[in-house]
Backbone as CSV, one residue per row, in Angstrom:
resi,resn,N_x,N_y,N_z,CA_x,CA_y,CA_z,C_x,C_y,C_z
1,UNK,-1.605,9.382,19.622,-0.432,8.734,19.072,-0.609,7.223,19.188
2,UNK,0.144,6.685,18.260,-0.187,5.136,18.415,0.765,4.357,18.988
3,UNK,0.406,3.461,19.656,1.411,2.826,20.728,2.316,2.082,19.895
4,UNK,3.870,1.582,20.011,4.679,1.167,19.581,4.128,0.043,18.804
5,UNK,4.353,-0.242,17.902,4.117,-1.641,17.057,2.884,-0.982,16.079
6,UNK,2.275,-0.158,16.469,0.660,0.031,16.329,1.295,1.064,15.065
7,UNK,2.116,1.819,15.046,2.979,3.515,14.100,3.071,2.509,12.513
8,UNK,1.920,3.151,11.493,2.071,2.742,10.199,3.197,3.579,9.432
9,UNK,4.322,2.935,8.660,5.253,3.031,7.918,5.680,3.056,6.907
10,UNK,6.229,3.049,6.043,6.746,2.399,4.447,8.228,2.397,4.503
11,UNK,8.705,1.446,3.673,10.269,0.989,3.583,10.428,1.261,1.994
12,UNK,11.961,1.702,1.734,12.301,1.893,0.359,13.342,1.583,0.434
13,UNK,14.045,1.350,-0.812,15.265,0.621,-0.952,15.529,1.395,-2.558
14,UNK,16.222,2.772,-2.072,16.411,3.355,-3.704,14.988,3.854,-3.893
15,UNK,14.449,3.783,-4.946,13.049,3.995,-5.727,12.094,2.937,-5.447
16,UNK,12.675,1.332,-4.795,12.079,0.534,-5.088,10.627,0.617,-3.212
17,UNK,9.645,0.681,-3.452,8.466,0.468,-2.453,9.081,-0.862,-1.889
18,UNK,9.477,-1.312,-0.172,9.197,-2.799,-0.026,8.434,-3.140,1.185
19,UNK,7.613,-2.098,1.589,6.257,-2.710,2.033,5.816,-1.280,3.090
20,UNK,4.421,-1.164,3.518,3.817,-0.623,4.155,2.717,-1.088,5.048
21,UNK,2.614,-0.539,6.370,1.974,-1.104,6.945,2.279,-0.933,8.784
22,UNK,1.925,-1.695,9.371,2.021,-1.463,10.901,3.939,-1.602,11.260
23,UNK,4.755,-1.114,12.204,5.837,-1.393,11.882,6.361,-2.243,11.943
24,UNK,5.860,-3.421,12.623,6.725,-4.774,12.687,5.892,-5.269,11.372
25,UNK,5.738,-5.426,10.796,5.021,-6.275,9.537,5.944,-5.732,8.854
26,UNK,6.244,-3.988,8.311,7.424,-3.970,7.886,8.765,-3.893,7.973
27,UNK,9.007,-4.176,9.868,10.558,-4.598,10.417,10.620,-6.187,9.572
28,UNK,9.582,-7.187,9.016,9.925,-8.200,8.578,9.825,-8.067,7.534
29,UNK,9.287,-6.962,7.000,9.523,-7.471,4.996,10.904,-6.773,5.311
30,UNK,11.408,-5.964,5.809,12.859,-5.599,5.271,13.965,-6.186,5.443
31,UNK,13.843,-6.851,6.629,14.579,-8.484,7.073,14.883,-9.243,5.875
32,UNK,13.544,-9.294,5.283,13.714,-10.762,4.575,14.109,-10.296,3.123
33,UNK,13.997,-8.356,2.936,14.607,-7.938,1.810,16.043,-7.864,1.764
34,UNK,16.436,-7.457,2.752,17.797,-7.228,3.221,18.436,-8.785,3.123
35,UNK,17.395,-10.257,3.037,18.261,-11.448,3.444,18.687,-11.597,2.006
36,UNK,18.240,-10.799,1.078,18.425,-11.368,-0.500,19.005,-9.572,-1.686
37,UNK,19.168,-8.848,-0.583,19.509,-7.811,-1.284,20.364,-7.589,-0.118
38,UNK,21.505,-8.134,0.698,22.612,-8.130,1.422,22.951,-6.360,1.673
39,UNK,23.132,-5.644,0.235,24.516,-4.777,-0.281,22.972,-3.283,-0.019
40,UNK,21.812,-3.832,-0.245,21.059,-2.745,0.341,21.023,-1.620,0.811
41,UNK,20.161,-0.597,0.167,20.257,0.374,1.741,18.771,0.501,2.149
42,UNK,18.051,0.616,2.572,16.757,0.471,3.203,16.639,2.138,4.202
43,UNK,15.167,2.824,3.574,14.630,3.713,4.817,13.587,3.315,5.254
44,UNK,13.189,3.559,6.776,11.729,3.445,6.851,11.768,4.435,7.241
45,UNK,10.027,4.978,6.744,9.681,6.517,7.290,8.121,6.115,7.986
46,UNK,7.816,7.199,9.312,6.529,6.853,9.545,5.720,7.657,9.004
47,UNK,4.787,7.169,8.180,3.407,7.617,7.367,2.672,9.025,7.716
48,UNK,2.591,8.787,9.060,2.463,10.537,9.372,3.067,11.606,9.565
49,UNK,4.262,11.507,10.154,5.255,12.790,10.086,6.254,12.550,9.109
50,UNK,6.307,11.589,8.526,7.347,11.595,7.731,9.216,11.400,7.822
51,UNK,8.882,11.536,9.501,10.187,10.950,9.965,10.528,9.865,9.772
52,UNK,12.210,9.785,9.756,12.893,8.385,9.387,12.723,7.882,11.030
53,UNK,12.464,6.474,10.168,12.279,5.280,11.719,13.758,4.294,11.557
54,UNK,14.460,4.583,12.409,15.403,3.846,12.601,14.935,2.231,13.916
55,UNK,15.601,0.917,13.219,14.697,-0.299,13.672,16.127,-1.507,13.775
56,UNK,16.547,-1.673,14.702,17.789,-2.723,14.419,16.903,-4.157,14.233
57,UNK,17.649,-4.536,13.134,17.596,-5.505,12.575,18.197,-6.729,12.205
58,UNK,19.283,-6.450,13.820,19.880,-8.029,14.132,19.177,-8.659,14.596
59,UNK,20.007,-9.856,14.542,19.188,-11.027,15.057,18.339,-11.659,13.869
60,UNK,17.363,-12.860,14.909,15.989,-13.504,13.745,15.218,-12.470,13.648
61,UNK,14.413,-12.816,12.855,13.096,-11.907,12.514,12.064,-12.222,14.160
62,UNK,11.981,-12.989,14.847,11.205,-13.117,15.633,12.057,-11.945,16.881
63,UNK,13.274,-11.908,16.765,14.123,-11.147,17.886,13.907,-9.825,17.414
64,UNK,13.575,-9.324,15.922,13.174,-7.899,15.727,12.009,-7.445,16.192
């Protein structure tokens, strides 16, 4: 298993792809999707099981 930070992901918003990759790389694309698509809804799932990754996303992007 891969250690926290290390768990590859993908984020969607509806149909729309908004990024994949290690999970903090995409705890910040969804930050910065969410800073311009407010009304959003955003999933992340992890790449191998397919489970939803739930990620709070208050705060700065450096505090996520």
């Amino acid at each position: 298993m891969n250690p926290i930070g290390m768990s590859l992901c993908t984020a969607f918003s509806a149909s729309e792809k908004i990024g994949d990759g290690n999970i903090r790389d995409v705890a910040v694309k969804v930050k910065e999707y969410l800073k311009h698509h407010p009304q959003a809804s955003v999933l992340i799932f992890d790449n191998q099981s397919s489970q939803q990754i739930e990620i709070d996303l208050r705060g700065s992007i450096e505090a996520v």
